[in-house]
N, C-alpha and C positions, 0 to 999 in steps of 0.2 A: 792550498788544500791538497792534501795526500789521494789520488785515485787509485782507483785497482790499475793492474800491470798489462789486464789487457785490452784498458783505454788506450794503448800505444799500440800495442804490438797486433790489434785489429784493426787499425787503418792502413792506408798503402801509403806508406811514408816510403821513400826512396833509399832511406838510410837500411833496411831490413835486405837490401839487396848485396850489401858487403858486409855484416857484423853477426852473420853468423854465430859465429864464435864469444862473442860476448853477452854477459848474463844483464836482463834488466832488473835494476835494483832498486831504482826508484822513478816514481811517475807523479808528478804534481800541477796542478793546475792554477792558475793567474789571473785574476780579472783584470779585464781591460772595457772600462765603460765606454758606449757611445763607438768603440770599435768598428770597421766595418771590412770588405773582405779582401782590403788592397793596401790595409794598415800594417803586413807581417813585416815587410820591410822600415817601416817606422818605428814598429815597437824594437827591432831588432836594433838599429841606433839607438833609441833612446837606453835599453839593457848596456849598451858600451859606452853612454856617457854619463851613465849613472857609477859605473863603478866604483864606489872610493871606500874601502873597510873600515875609513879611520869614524865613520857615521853609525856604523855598528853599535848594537849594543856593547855593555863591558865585557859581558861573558864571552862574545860571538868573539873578539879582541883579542880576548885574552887565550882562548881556544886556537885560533891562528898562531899568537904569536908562540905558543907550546909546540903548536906542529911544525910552523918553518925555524922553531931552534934544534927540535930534535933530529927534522930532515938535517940541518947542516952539521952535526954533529955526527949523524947514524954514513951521513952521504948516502941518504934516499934522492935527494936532489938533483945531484952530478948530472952533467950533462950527458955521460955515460950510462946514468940510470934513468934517462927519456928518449923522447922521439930522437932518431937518429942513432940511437944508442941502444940501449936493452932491447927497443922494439919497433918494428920499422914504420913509420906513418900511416894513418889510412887512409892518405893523401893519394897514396901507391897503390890502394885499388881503386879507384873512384874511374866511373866510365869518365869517357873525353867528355862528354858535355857538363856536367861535372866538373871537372878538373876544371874548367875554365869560368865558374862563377866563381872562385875565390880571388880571382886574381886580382878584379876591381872594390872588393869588400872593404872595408874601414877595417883597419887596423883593430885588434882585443886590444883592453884595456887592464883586461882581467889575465890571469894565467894561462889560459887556455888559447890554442894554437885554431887558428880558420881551418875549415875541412869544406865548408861549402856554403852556399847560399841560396836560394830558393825563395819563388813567391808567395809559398804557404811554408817554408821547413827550413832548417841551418842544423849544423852540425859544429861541432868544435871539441879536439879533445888535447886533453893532460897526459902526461907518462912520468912514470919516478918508480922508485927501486917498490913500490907494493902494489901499486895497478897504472892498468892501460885504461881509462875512462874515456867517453865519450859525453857528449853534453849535445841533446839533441831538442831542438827549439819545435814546437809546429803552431800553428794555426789551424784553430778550431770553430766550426760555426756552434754556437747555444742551442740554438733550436727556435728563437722568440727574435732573431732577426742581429743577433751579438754576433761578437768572436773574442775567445779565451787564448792565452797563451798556456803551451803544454811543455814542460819539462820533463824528458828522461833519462835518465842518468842509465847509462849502456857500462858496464862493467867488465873489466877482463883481469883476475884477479893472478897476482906476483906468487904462484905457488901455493903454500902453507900459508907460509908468511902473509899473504898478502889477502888470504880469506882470515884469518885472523886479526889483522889489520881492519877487517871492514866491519868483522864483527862487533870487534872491540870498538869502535866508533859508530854503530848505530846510535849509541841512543842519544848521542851527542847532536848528530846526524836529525832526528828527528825532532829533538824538545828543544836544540837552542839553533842549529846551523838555520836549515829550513824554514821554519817561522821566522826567523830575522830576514831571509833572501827570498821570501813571499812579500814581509812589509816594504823592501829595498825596491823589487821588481816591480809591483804594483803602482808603487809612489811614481817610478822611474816613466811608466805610462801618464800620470797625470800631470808632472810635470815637466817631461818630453815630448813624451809622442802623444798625444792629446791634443796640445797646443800644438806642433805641428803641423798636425794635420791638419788643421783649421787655418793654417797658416796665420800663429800667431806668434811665433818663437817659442823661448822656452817662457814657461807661466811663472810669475811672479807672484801672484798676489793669490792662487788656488790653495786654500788651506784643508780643500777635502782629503780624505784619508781612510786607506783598508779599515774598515772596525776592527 
């Protein structure tokens, strides 16, 4: 579910301490049933061993496979036009304490690069020839005794180009990417981390699901 921008940007999340510079562009919320307030690191495995596109809708599929032919053809990709290249990690400002939770993290599964870990918050972000994005995870109490996972997508936009770039993919962004990586994430909780935490493995037989 899509929240206003400053469900993020009024908490004291740790990540506001170095990104300055980057615009928040989007903020959406995740339910995680039966959650409780030492689950962020569980849900956070379970988001990287759910990763697999090819479970996608057809659209969500087919929308990827448009953008990584054009990246390799346009060379938005290059390793020249990411971290290490066009723009320097935010690895590189992270205080020392900091610096030193990603070291032990589980490897992404997904495109995105570790930047930190935390017992309520994570961070991870992408780089290519049209932005510098960040991908900011937290842990949130309900209010009735829960906790939701919060997604904010932190933005730093490639010039022209690359505000144009984001424009021209919102609404892709909102009516197919999004809805498919809320039914993905959500699932990813009930048959990850849920079972987990309960210390049951992964669930087998749970056929409940997002409405």
């Amino acid at each position: 579910m899509r929240i206003p921008k400053a469900a993020h940007t009024a908490r004291p999340w740790r990540i506001h301490e170095f990104t300055q510079d980057f615009r928040v562009e989007d903020v959406w919320s995740f339910r995680a049933p039966d959650a409780g307030p030492d689950d962020f690191p569980v849900m956070a495995e379970a988001l990287k061993t759910a990763y697999d596109t090819r479970k996608d809708p057809a659209a969500v599929r087919f929308l990827f496979a448009v953008r990584w032919k054009l990246g390799a053809l346009l060379g938005w990709d290059t390793p020249r036009a990411g971290l290490g290249g066009r723009v320097v990690s935010l690895c590189d400002r992270l205080p020392r304490d900091l610096a030193r939770t990603a070291i032990d993290a589980a490897p992404c599964t997904d495109p995105f690069t570790e930047v930190y870990q935390l017992d309520n918050e994570a961070a991870r972000e992408l780089a290519n020839k049209t932005v510098h994005t960040v991908m900011h995870l937290g842990w949130v109490p309900t209010g009735d005794g829960g906790y939701t996972l919060r997604m904010a997508a932190l933005v730093k936009a490639n010039g022209r180009f690359g505000r144009l770039y984001m424009a021209a993919i919102a609404p892709f962004r909102y009516l197919i990417v999004y809805p498919a990586l809320t039914r993905r994430w959500e699932r990813a909780w009930l048959d990850h981390g849920r079972p987990r935490r309960h210390g049951g493995g992964a669930a087998g037989g749970d056929t409940a699901g997002p409405a």
